[in-house]
C-alpha positions as semicolon CSV with decimal commas, in nm:
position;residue;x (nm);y (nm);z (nm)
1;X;-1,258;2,932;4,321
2;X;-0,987;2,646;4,353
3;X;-1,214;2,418;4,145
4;X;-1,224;2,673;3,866
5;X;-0,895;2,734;3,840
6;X;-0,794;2,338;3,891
7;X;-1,007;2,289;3,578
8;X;-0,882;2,561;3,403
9;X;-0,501;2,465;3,433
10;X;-0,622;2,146;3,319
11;X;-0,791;2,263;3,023
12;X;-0,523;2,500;2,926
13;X;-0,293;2,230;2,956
14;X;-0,493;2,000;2,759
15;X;-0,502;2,225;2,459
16;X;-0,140;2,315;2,479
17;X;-0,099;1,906;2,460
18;X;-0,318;1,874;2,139
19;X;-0,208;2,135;1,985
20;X;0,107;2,018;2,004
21;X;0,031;1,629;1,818
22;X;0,086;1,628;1,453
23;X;-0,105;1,363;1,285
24;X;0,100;1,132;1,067
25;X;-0,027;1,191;0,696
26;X;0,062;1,143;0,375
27;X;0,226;1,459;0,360
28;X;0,478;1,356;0,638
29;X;0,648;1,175;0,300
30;X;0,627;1,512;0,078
31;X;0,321;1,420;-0,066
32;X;-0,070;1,512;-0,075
33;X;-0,137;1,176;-0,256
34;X;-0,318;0,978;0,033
35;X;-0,230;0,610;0,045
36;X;-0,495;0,377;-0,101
37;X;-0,714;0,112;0,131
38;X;-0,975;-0,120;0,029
39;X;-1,254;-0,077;0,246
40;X;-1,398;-0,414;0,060
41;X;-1,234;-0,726;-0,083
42;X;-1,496;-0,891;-0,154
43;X;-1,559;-0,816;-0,511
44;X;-1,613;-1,020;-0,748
45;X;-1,830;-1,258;-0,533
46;X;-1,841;-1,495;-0,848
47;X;-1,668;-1,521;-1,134
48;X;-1,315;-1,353;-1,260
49;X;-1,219;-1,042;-1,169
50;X;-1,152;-0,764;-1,361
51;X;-0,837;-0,533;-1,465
52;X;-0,962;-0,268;-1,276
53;X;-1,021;-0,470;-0,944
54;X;-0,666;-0,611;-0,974
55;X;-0,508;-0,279;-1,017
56;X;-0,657;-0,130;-0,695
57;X;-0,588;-0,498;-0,537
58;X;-0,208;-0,497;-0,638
59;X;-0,231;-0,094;-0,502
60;X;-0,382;-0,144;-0,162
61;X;-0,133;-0,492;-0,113
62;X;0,178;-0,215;-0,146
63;X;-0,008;0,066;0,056
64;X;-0,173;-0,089;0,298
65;X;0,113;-0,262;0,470
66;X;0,264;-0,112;0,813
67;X;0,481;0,134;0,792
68;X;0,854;0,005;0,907
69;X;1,155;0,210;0,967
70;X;0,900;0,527;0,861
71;X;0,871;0,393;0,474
72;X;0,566;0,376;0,280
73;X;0,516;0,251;-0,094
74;X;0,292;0,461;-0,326
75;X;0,247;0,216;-0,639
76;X;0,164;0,316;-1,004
77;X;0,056;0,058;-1,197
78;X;0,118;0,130;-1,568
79;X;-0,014;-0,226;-1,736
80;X;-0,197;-0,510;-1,616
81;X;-0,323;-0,860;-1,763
82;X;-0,503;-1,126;-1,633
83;X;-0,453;-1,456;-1,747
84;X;-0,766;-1,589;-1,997
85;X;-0,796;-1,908;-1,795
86;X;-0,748;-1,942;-1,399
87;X;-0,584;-2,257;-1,203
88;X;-0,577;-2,457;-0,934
89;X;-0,388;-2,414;-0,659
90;X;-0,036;-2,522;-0,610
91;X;0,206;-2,626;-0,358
92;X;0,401;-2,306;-0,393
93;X;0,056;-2,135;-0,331
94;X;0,029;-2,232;-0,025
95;X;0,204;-1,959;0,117
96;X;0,016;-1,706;0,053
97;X;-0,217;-1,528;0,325
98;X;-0,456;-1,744;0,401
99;X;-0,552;-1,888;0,063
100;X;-0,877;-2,062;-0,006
101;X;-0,719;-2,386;-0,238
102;X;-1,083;-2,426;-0,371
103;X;-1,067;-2,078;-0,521
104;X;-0,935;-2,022;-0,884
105;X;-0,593;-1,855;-0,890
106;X;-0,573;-1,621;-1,166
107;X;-0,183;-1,519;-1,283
108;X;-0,106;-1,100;-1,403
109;X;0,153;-0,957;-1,517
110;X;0,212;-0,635;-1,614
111;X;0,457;-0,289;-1,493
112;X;0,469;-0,070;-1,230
113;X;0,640;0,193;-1,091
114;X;0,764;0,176;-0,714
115;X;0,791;0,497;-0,479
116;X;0,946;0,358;-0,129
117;X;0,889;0,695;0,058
118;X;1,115;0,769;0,410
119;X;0,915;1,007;0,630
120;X;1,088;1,360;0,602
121;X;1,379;1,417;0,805
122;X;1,706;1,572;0,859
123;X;1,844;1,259;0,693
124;X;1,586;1,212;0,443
125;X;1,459;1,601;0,316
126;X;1,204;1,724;0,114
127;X;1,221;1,664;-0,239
128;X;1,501;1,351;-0,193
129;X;1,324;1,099;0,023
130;X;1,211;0,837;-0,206
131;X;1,355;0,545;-0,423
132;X;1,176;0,447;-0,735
133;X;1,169;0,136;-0,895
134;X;1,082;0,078;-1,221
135;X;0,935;-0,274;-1,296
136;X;0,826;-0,318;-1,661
137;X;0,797;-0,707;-1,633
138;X;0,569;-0,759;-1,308
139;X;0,440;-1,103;-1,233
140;X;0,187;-1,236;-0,998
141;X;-0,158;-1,370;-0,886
142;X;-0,478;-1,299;-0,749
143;X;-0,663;-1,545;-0,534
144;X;-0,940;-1,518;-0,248
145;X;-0,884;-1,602;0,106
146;X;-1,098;-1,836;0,340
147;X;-1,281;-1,517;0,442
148;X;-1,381;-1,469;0,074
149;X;-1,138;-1,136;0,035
150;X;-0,927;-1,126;-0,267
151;X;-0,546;-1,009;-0,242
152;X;-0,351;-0,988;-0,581
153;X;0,050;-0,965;-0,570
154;X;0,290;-0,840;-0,784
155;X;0,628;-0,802;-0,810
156;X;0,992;-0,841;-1,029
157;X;1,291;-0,728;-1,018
158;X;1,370;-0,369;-1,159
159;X;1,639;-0,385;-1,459
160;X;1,829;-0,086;-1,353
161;X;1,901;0,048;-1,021
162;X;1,639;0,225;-0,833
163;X;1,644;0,596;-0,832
164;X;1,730;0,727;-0,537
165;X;1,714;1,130;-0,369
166;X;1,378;1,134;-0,555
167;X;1,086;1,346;-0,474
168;X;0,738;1,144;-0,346
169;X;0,499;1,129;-0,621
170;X;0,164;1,368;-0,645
């Protein structure tokens, strides 16, 4: 009898205790858009890679990263070119992540819209938590790492402020 009702103030306290944990999700930032991830960096294997791979390289590079001080990015990338010829690398290159200098190094450019999202707070409500930055003349590079993963960045300065009180994008 003092077993069973050990285990069931346990249990009862258990589920009080879960119940309780809200997972962090997108919609902590006013949001249902999910942040994007690569599950695989490893295409193209050969060759150049395309507009479309870039795009969703440049995304997951912004959305990926840890969150600090409860901000996340959600990127929209409006434009995006790939240079017709690749290069070498450079000394400049060299600090990027872990770049393979054997690799090709292919320069983009393009624009892209910004969100920086703060989670929702008291401080930060619903609706008014996010900066946007508007960046029509984006510049950057893709290149692979040692591992064989590719990473494309891009960035620029905005030419007017950055919104701020704005609401998270859908």
């Amino acid at each position: 009898m003092k077993l069973r009702l050990t285990l069931g103030i346990i249990g009862y306290t258990l589920l009080t205790i879960l119940a309780s944990i809200q997972p962090a999700q997108a919609n902590d930032y006013g949001t249902s858009r999910q942040r994007r991830t690569c599950p695989s960096r490893t295409e193209p294997r050969n060759g150049r890679i395309s507009v479309e791979q870039a795009k969703m390289y440049v995304a997951c590079y912004y959305e990926e990263r840890a969150v600090f001080n409860a901000a996340v990015d959600f990127v929209d990338i409006l434009s995006l070119q790939i240079a017709p010829k690749s290069r070498r690398a450079r000394d400049a290159d060299l600090r990027l992540h872990q770049i393979d200098i054997e690799k090709p190094i292919y320069e983009i450019k393009g624009s892209m819209i910004v969100h920086n999202c703060q989670n929702i707070t008291e401080g930060y409500p619903r609706g008014q938590n996010c900066r946007v930055s508007r960046i029509p003349k984006s510049m950057g590079k893709c290149y692979q790492t040692t591992f064989g993963d590719w990473y494309c960045v891009m960035g620029g300065s905005s030419l007017v402020r950055p919104e701020t009180k704005m609401p998270a994008p859908n």
